[in-house]
N, CA, C and O atoms as CSV, one atom per row, in Angstrom:
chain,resi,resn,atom,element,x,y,z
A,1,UNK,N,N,138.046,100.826,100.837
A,1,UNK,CA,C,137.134,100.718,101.942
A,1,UNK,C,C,137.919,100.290,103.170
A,1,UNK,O,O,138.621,99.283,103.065
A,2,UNK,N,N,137.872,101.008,104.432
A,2,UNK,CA,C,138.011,100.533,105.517
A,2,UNK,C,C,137.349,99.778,106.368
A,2,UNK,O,O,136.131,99.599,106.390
A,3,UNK,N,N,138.285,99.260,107.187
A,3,UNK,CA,C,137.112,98.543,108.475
A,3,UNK,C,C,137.222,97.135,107.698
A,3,UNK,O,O,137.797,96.993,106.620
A,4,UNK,N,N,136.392,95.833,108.631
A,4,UNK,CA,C,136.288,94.934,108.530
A,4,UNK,C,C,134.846,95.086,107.613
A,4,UNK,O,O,134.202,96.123,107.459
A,5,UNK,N,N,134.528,93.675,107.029
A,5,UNK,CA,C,133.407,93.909,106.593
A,5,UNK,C,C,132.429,93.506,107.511
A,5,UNK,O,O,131.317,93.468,106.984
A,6,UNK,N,N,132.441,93.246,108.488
A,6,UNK,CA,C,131.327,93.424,109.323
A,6,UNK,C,C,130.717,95.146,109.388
A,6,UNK,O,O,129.597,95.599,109.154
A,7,UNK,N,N,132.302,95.969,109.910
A,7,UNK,CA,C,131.918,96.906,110.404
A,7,UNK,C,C,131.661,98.137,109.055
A,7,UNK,O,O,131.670,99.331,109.352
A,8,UNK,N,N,131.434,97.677,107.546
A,8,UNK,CA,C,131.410,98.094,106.830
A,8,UNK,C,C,129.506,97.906,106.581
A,8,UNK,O,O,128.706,98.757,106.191
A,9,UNK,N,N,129.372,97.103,106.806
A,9,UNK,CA,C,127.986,96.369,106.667
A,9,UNK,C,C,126.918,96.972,107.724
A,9,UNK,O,O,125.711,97.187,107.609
A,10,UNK,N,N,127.999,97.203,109.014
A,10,UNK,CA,C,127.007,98.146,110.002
A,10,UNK,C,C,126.809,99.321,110.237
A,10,UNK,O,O,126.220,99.881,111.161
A,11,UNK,N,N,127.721,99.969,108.688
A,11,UNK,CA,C,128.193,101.272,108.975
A,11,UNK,C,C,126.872,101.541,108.040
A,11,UNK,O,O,126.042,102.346,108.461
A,12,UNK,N,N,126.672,100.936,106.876
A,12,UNK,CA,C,124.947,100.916,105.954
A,12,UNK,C,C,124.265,101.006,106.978
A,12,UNK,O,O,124.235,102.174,107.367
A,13,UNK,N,N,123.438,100.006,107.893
A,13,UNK,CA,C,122.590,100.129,108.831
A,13,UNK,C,C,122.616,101.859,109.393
A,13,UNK,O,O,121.887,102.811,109.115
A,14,UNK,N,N,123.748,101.725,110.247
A,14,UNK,CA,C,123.636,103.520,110.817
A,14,UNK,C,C,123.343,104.396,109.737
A,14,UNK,O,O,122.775,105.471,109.928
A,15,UNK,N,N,123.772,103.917,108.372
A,15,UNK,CA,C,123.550,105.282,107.321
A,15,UNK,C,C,121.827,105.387,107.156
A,15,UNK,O,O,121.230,106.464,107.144
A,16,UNK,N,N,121.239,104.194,107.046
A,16,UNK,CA,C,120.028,103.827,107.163
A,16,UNK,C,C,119.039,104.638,108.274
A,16,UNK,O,O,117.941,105.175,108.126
A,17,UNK,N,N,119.959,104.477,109.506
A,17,UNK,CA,C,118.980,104.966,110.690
A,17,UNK,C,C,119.175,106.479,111.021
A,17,UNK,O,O,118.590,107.175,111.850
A,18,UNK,N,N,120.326,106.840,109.993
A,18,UNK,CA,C,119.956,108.533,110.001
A,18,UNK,C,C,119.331,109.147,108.224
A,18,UNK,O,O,119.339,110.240,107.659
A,19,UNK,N,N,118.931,107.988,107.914
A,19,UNK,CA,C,117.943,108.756,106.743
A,19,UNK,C,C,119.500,108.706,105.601
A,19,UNK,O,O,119.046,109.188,104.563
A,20,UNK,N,N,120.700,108.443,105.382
A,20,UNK,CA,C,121.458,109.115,104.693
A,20,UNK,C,C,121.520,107.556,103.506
A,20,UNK,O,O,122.319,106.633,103.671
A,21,UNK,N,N,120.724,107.603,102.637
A,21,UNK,CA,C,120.439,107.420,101.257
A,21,UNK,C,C,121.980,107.393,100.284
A,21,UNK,O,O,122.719,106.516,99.836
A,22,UNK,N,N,121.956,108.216,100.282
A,22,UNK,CA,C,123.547,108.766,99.479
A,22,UNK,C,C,125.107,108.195,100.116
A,22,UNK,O,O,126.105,107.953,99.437
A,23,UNK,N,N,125.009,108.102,101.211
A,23,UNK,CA,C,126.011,107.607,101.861
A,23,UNK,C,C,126.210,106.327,101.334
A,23,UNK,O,O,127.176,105.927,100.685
A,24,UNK,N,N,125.222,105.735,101.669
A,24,UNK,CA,C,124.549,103.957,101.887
A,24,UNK,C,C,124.691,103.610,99.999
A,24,UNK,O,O,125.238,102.560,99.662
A,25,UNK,N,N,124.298,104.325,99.202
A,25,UNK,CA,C,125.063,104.246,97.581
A,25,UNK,C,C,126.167,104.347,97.163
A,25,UNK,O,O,126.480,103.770,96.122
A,26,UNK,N,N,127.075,105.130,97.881
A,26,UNK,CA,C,128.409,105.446,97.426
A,26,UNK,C,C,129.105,103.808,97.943
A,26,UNK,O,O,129.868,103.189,97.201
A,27,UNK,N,N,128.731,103.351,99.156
A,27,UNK,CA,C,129.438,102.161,99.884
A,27,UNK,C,C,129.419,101.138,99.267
A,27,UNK,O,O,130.301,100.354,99.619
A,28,UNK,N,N,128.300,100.544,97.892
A,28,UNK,CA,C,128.240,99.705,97.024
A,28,UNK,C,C,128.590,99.929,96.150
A,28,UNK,O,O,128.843,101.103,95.880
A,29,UNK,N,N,128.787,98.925,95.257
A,29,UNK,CA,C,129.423,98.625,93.738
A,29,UNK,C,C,128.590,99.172,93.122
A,29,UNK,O,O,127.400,99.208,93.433
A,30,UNK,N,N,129.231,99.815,91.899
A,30,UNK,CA,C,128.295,99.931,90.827
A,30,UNK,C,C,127.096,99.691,90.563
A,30,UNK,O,O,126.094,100.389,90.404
A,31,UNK,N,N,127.436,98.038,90.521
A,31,UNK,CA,C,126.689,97.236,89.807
A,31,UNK,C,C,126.217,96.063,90.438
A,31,UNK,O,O,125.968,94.984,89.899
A,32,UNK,N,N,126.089,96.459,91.959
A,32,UNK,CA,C,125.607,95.505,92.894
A,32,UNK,C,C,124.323,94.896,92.219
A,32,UNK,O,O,123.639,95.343,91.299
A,33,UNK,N,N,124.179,93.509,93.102
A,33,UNK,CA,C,123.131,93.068,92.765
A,33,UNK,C,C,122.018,92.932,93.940
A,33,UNK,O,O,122.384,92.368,94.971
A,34,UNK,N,N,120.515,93.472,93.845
A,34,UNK,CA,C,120.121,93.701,95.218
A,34,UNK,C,C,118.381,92.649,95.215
A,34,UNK,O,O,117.430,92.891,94.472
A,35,UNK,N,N,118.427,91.895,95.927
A,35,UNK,CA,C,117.236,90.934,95.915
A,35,UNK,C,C,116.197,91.225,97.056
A,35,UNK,O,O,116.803,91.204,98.128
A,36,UNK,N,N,114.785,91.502,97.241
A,36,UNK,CA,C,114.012,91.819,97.874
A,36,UNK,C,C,113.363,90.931,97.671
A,36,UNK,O,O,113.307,90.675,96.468
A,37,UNK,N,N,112.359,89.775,98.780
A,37,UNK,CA,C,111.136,89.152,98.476
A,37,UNK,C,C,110.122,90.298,98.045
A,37,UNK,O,O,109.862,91.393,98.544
A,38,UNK,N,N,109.580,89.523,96.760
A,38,UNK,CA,C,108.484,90.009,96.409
A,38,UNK,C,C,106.822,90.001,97.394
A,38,UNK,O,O,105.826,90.621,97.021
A,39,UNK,N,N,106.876,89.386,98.308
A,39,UNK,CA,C,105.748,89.500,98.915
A,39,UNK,C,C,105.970,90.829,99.691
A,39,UNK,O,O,104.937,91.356,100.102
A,40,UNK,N,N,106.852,91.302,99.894
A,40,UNK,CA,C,106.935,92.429,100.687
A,40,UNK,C,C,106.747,93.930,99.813
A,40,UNK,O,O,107.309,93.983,98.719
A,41,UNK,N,N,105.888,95.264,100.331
A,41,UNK,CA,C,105.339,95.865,99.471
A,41,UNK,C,C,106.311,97.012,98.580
A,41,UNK,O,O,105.933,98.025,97.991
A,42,UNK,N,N,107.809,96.400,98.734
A,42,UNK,CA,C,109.191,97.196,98.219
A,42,UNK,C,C,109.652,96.044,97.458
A,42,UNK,O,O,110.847,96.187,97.199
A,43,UNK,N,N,109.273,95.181,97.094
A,43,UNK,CA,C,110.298,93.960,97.175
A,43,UNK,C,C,110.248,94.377,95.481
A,43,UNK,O,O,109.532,95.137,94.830
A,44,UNK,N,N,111.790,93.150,95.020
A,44,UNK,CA,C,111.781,93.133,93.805
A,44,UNK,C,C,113.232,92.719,93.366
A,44,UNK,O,O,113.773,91.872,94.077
A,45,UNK,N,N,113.760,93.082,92.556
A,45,UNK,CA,C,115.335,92.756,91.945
A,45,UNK,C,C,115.470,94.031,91.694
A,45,UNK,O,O,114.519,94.536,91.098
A,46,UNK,N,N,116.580,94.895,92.027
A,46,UNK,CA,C,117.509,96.165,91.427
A,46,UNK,C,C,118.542,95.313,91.441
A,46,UNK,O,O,118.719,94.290,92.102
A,47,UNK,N,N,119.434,96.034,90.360
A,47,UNK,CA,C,120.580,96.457,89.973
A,47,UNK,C,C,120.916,97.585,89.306
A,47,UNK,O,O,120.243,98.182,88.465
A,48,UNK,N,N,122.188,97.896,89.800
A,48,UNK,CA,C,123.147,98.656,90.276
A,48,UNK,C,C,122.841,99.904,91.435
A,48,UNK,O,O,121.967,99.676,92.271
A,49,UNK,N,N,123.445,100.993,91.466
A,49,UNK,CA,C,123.278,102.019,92.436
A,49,UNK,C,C,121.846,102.214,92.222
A,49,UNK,O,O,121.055,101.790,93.065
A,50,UNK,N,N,121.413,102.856,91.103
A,50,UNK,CA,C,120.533,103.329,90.736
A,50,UNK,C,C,119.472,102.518,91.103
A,50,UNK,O,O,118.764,103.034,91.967
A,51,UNK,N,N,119.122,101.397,90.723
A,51,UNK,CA,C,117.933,100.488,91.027
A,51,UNK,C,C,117.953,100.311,92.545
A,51,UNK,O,O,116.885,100.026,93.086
A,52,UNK,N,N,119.080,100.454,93.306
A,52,UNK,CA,C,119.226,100.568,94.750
A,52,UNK,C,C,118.555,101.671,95.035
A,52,UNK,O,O,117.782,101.712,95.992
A,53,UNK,N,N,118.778,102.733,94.208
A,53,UNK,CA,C,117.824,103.913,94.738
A,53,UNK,C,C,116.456,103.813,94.739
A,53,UNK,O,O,115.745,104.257,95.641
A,54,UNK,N,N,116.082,103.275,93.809
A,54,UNK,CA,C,114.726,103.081,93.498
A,54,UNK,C,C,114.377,102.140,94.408
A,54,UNK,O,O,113.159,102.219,94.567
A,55,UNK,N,N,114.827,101.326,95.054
A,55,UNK,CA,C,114.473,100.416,96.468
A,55,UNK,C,C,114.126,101.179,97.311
A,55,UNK,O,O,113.173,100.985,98.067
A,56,UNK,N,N,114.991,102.350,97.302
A,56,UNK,CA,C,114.717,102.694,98.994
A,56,UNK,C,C,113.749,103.762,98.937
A,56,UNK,O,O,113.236,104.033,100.023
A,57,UNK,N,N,113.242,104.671,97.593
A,57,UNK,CA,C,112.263,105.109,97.023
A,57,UNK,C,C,111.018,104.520,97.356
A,57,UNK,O,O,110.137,104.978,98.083
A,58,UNK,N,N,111.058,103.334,96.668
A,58,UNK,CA,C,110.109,102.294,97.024
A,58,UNK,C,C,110.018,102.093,98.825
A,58,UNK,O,O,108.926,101.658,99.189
A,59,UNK,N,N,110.391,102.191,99.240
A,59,UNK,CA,C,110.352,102.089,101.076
A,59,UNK,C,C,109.861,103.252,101.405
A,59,UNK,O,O,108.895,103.207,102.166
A,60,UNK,N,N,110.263,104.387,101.033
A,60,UNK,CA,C,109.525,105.972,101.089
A,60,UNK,C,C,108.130,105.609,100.564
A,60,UNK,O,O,107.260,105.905,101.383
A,61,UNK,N,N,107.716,105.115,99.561
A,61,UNK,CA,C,106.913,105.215,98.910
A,61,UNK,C,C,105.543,104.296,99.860
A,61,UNK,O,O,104.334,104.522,99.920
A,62,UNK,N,N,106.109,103.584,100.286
A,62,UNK,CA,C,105.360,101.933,100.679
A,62,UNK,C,C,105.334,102.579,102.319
A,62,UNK,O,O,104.204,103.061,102.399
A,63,UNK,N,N,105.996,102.799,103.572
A,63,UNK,CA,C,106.165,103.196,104.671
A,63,UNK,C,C,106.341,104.444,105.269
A,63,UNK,O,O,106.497,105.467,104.603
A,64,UNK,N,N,106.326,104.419,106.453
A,64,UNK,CA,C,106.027,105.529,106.741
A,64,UNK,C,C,106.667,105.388,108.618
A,64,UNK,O,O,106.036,104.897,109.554
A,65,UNK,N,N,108.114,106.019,108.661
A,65,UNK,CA,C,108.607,105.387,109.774
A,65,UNK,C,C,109.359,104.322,110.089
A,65,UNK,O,O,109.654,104.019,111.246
A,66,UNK,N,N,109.796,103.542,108.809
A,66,UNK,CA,C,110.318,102.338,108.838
A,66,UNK,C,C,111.687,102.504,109.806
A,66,UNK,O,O,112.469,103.437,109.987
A,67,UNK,N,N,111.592,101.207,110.308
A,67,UNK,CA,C,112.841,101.012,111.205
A,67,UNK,C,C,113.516,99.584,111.285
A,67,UNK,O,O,112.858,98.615,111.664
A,68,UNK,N,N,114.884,99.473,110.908
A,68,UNK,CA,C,115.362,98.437,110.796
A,68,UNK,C,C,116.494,98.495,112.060
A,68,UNK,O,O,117.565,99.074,112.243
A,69,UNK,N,N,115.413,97.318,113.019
A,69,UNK,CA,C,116.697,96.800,114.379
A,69,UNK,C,C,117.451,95.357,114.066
A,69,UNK,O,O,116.874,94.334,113.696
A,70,UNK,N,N,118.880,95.509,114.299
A,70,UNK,CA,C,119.566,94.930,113.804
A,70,UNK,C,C,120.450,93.688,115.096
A,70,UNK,O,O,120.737,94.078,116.228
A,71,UNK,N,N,120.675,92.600,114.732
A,71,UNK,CA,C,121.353,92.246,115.738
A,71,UNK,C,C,122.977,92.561,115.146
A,71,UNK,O,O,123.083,92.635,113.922
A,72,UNK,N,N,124.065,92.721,115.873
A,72,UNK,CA,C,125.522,92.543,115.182
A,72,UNK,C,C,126.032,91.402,114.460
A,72,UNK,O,O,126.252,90.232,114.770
A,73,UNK,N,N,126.186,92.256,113.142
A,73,UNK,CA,C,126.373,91.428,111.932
A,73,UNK,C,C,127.552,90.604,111.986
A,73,UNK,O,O,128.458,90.889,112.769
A,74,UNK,N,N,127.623,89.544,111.173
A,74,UNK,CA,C,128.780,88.614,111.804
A,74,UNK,C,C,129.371,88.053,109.911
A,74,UNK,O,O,128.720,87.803,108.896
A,75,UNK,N,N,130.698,88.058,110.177
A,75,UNK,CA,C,131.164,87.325,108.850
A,75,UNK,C,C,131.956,86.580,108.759
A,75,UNK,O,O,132.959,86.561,109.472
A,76,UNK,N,N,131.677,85.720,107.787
A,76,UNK,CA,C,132.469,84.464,107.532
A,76,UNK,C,C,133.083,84.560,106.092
A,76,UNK,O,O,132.504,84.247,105.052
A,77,UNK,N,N,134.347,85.043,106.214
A,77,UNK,CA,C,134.613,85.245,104.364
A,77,UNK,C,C,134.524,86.451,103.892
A,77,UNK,O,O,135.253,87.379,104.241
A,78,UNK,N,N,133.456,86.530,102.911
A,78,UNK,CA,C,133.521,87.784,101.672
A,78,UNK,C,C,131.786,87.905,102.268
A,78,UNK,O,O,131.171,88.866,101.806
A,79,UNK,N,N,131.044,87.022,103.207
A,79,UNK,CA,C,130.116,87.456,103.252
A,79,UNK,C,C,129.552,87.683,104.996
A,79,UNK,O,O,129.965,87.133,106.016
A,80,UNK,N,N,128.495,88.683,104.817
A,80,UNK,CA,C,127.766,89.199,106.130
A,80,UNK,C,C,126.775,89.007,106.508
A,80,UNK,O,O,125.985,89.652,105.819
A,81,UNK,N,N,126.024,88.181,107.641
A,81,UNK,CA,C,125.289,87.636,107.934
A,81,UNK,C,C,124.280,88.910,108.626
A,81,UNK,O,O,124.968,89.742,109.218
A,82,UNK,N,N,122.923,89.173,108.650
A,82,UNK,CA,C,122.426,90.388,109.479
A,82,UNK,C,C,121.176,89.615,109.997
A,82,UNK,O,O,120.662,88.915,109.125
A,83,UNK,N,N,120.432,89.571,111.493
A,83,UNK,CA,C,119.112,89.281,111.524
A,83,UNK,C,C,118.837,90.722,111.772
A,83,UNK,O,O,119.572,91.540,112.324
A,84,UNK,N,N,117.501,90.910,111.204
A,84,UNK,CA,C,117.090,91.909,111.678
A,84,UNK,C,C,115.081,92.201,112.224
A,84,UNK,O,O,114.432,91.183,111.982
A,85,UNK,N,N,114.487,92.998,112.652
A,85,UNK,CA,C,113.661,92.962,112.842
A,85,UNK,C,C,112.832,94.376,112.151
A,85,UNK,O,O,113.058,95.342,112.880
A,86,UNK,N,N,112.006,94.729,111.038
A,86,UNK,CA,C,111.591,95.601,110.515
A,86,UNK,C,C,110.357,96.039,110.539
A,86,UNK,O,O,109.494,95.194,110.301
A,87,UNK,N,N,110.018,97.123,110.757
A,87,UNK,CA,C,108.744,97.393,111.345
A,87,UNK,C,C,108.706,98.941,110.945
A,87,UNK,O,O,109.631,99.750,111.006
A,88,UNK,N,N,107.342,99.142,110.505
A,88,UNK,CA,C,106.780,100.694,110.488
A,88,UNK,C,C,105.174,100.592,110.249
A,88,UNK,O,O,104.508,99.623,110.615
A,89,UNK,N,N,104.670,101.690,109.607
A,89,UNK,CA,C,103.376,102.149,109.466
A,89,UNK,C,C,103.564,101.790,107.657
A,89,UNK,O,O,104.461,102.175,106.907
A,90,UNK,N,N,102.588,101.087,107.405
A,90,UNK,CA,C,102.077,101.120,105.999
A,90,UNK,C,C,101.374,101.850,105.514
A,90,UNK,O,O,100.194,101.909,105.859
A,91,UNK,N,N,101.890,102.625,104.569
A,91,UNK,CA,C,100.714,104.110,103.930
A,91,UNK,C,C,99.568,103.317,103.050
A,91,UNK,O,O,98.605,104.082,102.993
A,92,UNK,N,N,99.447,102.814,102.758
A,92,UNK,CA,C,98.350,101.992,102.174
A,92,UNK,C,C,97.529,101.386,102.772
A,92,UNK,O,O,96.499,101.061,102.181
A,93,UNK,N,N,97.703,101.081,103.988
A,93,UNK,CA,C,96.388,100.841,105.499
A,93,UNK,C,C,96.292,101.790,106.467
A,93,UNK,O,O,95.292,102.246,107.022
A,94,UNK,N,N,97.838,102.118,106.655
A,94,UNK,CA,C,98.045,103.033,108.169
A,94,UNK,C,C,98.109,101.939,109.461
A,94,UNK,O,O,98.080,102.365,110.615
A,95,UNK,N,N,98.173,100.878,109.245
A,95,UNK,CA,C,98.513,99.315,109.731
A,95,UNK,C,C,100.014,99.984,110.156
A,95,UNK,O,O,100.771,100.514,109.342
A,96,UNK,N,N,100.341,99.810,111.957
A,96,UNK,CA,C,101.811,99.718,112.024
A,96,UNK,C,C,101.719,98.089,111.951
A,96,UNK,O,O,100.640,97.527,112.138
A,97,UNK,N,N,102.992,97.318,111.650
A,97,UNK,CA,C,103.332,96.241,111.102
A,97,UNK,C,C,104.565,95.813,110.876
A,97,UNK,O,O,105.294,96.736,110.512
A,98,UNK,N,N,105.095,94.776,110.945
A,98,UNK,CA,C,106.462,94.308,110.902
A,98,UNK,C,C,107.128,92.935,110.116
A,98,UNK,O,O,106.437,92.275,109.339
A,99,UNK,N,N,108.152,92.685,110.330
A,99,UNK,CA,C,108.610,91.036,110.178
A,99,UNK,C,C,109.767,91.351,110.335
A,99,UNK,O,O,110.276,92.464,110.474
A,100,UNK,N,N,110.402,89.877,110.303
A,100,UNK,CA,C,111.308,89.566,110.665
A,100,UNK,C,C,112.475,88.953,109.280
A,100,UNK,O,O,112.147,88.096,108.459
A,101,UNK,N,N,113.483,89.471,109.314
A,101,UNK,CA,C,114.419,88.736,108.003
A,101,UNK,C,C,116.066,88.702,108.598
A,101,UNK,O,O,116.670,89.452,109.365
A,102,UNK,N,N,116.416,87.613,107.945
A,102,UNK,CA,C,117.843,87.846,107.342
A,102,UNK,C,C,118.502,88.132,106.353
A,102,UNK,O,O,118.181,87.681,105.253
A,103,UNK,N,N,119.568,88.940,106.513
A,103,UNK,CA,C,120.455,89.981,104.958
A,103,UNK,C,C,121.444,89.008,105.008
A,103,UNK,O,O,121.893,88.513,106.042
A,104,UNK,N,N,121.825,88.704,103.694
A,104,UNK,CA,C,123.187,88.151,103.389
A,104,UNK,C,C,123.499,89.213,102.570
A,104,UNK,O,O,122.761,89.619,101.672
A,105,UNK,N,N,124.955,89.836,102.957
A,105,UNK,CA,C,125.535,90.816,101.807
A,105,UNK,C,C,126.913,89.675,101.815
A,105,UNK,O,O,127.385,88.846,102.592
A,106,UNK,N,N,127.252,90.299,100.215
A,106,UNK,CA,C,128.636,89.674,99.613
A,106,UNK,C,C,129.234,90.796,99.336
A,106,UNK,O,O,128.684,91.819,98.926
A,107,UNK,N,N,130.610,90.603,99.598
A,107,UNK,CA,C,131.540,91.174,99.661
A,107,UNK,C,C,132.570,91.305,98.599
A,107,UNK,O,O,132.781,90.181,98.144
A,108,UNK,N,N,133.388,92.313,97.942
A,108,UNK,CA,C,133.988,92.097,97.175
A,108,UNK,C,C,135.398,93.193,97.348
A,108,UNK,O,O,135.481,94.169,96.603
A,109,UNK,N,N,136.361,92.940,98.299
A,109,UNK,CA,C,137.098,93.550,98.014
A,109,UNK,C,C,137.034,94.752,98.887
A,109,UNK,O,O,137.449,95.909,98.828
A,110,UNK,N,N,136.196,93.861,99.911
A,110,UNK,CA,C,135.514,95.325,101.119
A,110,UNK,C,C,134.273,95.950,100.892
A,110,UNK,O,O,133.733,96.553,101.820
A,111,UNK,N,N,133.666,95.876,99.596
A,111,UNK,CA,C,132.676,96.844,98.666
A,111,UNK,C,C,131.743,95.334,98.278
A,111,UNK,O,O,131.937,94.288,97.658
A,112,UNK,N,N,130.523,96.055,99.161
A,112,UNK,CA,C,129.423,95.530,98.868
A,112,UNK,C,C,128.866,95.233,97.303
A,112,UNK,O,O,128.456,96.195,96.653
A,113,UNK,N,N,128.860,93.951,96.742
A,113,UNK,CA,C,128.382,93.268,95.506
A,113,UNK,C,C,127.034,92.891,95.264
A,113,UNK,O,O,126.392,93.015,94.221
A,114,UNK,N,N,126.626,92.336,96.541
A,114,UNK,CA,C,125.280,91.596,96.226
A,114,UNK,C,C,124.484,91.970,97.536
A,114,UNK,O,O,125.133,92.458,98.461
A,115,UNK,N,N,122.906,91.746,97.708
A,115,UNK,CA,C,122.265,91.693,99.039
A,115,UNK,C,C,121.005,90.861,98.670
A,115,UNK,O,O,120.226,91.017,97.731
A,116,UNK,N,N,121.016,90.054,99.537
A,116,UNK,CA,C,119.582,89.030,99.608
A,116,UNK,C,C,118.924,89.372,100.436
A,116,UNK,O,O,119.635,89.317,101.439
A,117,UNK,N,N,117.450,89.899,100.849
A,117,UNK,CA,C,116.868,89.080,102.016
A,117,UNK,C,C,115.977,88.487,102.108
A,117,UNK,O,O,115.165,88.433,101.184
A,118,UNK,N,N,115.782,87.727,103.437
A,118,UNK,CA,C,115.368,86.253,103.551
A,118,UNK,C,C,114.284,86.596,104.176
A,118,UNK,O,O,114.666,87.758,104.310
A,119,UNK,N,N,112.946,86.604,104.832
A,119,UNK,CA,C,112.136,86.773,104.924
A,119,UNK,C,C,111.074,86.268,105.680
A,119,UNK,O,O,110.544,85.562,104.822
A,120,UNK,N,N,110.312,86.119,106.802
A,120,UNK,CA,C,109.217,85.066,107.540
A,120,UNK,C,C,107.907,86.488,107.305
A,120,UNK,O,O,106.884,86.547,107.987
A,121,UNK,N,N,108.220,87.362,106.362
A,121,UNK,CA,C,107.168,88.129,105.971
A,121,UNK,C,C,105.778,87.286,105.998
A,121,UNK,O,O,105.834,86.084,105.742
A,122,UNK,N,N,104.628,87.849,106.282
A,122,UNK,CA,C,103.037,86.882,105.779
A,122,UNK,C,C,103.048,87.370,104.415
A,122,UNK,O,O,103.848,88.238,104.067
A,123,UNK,N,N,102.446,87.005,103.852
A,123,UNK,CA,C,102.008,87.216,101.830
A,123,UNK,C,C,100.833,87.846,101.952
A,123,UNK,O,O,100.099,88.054,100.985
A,124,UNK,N,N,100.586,88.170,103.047
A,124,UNK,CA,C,99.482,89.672,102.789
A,124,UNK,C,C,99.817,91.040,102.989
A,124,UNK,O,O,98.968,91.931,102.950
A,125,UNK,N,N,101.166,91.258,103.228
A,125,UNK,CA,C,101.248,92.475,103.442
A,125,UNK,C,C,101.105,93.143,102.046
A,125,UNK,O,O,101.736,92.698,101.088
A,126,UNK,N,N,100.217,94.285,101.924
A,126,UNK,CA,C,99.981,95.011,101.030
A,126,UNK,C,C,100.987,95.735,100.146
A,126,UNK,O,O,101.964,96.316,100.619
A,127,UNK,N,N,100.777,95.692,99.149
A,127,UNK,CA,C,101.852,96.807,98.167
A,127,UNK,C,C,101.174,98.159,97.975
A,127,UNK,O,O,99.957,98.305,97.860
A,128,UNK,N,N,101.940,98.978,97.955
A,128,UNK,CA,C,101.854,100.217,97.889
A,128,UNK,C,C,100.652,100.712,96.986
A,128,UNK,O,O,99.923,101.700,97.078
A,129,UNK,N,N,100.712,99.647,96.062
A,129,UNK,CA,C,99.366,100.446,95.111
A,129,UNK,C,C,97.809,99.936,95.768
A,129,UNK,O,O,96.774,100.499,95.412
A,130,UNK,N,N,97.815,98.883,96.690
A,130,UNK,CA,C,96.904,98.249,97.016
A,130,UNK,C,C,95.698,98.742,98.076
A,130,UNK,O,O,94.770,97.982,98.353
């Protein structure tokens, strides 16, 4: 992997904001580990690529338009700090809607290992089946 890991971390985001899925999988580990609050209507625990896929499935599935604005990610170490601001249309109301989180990704060697995010979500936003 090239680049710093900042600019590895923002290079996901852009893969993100042109739809490219596949890109944004190849850039992680295997066997990353990926943490979503559960109040949110994607949220959950994946691991590895695959369960990463099924995250962002789950975001297809749950939204409609989603958009993740990002401030420039900053790192200290093996890890990457992101605020970001997320917002789209919920297919399960048709509610446009948002919140606000922070991503911690860990780093391993340049190659994304782990991702948390942190969350000021409300606990009503609806899940997809709801």
């Amino acid at each position: 992997m090239s680049g710093s890991p900042a600019e590895t971390i923002g290079g996901i985001y852009s893969s993100f904001g042109r739809g490219d899925i596949p890109a944004i999988l190849e850039t992680l580990a295997e066997d990353i580990d990926w943490r979503i609050p559960e109040n949110l209507p994607h949220g959950g625990q994946f691991n590895g690529r695959d369960g990463v896929g099924r995250f962002f499935q789950g975001i297809g599935d749950s939204w409609d338009g989603l958009q993740v604005d990002i401030d420039d990610p900053v790192a200290e170490g093996n890890r990457v700090f992101v605020l970001a601001h997320i917002h789209g249309r919920l297919k399960s109301t048709g509610e446009e809607t948002g919140y606000r989180s922070a991503h911690v990704w860990t780093l391993s060697d340049g190659v994304p290992v782990r991702f948390n995010e942190y969350t000021d979500a409300p606990t009503t936003l609806p899940s997809a089946g709801s």
